[in-house]
C-alpha positions in Angstrom: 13.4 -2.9 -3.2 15.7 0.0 -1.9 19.3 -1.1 -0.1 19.9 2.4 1.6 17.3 2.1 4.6 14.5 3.7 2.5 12.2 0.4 3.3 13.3 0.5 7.0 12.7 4.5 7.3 8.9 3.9 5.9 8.0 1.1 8.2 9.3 2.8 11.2 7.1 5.6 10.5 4.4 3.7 9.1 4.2 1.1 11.9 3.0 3.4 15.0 -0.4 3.3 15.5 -0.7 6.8 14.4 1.3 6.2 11.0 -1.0 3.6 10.7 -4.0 6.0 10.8 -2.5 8.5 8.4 -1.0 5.6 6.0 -5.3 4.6 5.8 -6.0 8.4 5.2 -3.8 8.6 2.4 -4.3 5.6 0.3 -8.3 6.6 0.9 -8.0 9.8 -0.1 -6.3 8.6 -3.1 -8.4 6.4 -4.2 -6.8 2.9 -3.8 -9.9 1.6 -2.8 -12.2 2.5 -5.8 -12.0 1.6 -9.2 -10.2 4.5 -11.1 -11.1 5.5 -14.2 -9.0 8.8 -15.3 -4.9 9.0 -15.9 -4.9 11.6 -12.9 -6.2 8.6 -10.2 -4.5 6.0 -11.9 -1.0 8.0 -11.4 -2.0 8.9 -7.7 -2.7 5.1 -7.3 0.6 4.2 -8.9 2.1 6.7 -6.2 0.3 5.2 -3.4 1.9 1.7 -4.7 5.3 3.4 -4.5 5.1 4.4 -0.6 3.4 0.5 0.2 6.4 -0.8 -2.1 9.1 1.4 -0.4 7.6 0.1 3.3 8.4 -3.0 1.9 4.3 -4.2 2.0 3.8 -4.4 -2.0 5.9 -5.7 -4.9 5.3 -6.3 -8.5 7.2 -9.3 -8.3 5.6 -12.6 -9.1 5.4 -14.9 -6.3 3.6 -11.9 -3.9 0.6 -12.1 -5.4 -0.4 -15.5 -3.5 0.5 -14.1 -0.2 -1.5 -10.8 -0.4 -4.7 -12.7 -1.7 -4.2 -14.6 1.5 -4.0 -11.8 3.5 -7.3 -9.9 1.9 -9.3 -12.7 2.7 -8.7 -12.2 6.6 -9.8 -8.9 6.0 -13.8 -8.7 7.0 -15.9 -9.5 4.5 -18.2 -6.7 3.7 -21.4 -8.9 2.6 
């Protein structure tokens, strides 16, 4: 992760209850919650992973997985 505030910057504007909202508007509208299948929806996916990464709530590093499979099951289960 970034050293120069980046990751600070993101979660301060991410973390209102309005950023919030618009965070949930952008990774829907891009598709994070469907299955892609084209190189266009996969990239805008990948970008979407870039803004989570840089508010410091995803990371491709091993050992993170465990802890965000944790957290999706005390999401609601749809059925």
């Amino acid at each position: 992760m970034a050293k120069d505030g980046t990751v600070d910057y993101y979660r301060q504007c991410f973390a209102t209850a309005h950023g919030r909202m618009t965070l949930t508007n952008m990774l829907t509208e891009a598709g994070f919650f469907k299955h892609n299948k084209t190189y266009e929806e996969l990239a805008v996916e990948n970008f979407m992973k870039t803004i989570l990464t840089k508010t410091g709530l995803f990371y491709g590093s091993k050992g993170f997985e465990n802890a965000y499979v944790d957290k999706l099951f005390e999401l609601p289960c749809k059925g």
